[in-house]
N, C-alpha and C positions, 0 to 999 in steps of 0.2 A: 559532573557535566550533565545538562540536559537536551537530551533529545527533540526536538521541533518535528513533529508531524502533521501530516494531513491525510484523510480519509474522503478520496474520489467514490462514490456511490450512490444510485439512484434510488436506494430502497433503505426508507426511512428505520426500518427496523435494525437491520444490517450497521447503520451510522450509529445507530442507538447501541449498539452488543458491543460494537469493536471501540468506540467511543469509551464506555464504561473499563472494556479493557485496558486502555489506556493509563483508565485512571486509578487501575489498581496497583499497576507498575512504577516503581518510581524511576526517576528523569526523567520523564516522559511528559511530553506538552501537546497537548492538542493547538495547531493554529487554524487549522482550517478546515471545516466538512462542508464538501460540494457535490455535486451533483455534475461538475463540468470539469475535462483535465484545464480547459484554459485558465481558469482560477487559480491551478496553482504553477501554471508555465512561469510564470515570471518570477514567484518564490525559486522553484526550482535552478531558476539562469543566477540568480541574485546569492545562492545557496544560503537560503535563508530556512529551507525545510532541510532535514536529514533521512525521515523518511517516510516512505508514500504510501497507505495501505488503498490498493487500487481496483474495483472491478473492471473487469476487461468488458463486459457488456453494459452499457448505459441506454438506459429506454429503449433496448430492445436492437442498438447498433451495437458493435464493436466498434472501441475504441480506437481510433484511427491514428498513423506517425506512433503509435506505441510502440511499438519493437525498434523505430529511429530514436526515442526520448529514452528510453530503457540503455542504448549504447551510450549515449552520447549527454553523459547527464554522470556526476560524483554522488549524487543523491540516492539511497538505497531504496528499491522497491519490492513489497511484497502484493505481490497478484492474489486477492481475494476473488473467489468465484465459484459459481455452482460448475462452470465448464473442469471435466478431468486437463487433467495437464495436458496427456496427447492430442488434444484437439486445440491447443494452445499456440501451433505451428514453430514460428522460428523466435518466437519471444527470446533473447537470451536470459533465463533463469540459470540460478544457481550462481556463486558466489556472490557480490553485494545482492543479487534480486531473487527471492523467494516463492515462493507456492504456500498456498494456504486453501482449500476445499470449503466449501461451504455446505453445510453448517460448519461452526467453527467452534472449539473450545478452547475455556480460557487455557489448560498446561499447553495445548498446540501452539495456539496465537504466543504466547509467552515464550515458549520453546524458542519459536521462528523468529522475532524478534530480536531476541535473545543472539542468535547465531548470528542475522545479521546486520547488527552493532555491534557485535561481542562487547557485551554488557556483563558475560561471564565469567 
């Protein structure tokens, strides 16, 4: 089986790192890197993605209805970000949706993946 992803992020570098990681992993499909969650709301409702690697901060806002799209969504998400978790509020993390710090390394990013797809 292969995994369909997307990578919400404003900072080209970032798209570029986790991008690569992607693509060292197998099943794993890049379909979309954006810069806006609404690009990929409609894969999301259609579940055409599986899963979401996400900054929570986009040019300097916080992403906004995330903690609503995080409940109410089959689609798994990992929240990439320089924010530590506790300043993260009521996000529900943990089982399908993840934590990842930034900087990011590839056994981390693998790891987190890994757990949630259980690809293992």
């Amino acid at each position: 089986m292969t995994y369909r992803c997307a990578i919400v992020d404003d900072e080209p570098l970032a798209v570029e790192l986790l991008s690569s990681y992607l693509n060292r992993m197998d099943h794993m499909e890049l379909v979309i890197a954006t810069d806006k969650l609404q690009d990929v709301s409609e894969l999301i409702r259609s579940r055409e993605i599986d899963l979401i690697l996400l900054d929570v901060n986009i040019y300097g806002r916080q992403t906004t209805g995330l903690s609503q799209l995080l409940k109410n969504t089959d689609c798994s998400f990992i929240v990439v970000t320089a924010y530590p978790l506790a300043s993260l509020g009521d996000l529900p993390l943990g089982g399908r949706h993840g934590y990842l710090p930034k900087p990011v390394s590839f056994s981390k990013f693998r790891d987190q993946v890994t757990k949630m797809l259980k690809l293992a």
